[in-house]
Every structure is written in C-alpha cells, then in structure tokens.
N, C-alpha and C positions, 0 to 999 in steps of 0.2 A: 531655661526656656520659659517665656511667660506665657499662662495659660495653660499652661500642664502641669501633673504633679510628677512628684518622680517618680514614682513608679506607672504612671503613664510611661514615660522615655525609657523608663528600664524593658518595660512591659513588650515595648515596638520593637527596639533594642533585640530583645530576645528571642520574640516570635518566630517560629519558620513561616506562618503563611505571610508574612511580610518583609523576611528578608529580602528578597530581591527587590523590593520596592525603595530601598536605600543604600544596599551595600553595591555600588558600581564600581566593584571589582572583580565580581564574580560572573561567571558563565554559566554557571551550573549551583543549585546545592540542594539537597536532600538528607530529610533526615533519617538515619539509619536503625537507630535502636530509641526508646523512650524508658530510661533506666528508670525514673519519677517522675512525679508532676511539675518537678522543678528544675529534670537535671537531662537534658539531652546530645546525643551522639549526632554529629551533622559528617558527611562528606561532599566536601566542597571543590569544583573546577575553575581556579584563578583563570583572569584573561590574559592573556600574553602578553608579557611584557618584552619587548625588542632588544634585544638582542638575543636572550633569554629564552631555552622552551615552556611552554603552559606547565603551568606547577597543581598539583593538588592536594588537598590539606584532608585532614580525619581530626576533628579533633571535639572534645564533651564543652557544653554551653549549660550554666546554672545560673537561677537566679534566685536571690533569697531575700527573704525582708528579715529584720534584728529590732531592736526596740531602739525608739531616741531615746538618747540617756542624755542629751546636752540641757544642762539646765535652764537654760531661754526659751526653749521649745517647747511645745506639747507634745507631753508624750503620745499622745492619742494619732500621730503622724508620726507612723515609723521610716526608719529607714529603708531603701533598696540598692543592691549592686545586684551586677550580672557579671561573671568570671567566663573567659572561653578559654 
C-alpha cells in the first residue's frame, strides 16, 4: 500500500478498536483476555453464510516486529507480521 508503512497495516490489521471497520465478515467481536502488549485473545460472531448456521471463532491475535536483516535495506526499518 503506498503511503503507509508496514507496520501501519500490521498495526490496523491487528487492532481491536478497528476491527470491525474492515473485517466485513464479522457480526460481532470482542476481545476476551490481553495475554501482552502484543498478543491477544479475541471471540468472534461470523455472519451467516447461507446454507450454513452462524459460526463463532476463539481464537489469540499477535504482532511482532524482528530486525531487517536483507541487505538492501535499512536496517533502521524493521520488520512487522501479525499471526491469528
């Protein structure tokens, strides 16, 4: 995405107060436990999908930053993922 860094995207990505402002597949979600600063437990209400009853998921949301180690890079711009 241009105009942002990654860890902007990781950063929205992860968030709870802005999940629902991007994931339109959920009806519900809440987070439940905040293990760290980095690592949280969310319970989520899918929307119905047809034929199918409404499903709900439990599941831990982390994000972490690691060093750039590629050598074209600066280091000084690390890395981010977010794992759920």
């Amino acid at each position: 995405f241009k105009g942002i860094t990654g860890h902007e995207l990781c950063k929205y990505f992860w968030d709870p107060a802005v999940r629902m402002e991007w994931e339109g597949t959920l009806d519900s979600s809440r987070m439940i436990e905040a293990l760290s600063d980095d690592t949280l437990i969310f319970h989520q209400v899918h929307k119905r999908v047809w034929p199918s009853a409404q499903r709900d998921t439990c599941f831990w949301s982390n994000i972490r930053k690691f060093p750039n180690t590629d050598p074209g890079s600066s280091p000084d711009l690390p890395n981010w993922i977010v794992v759920n």
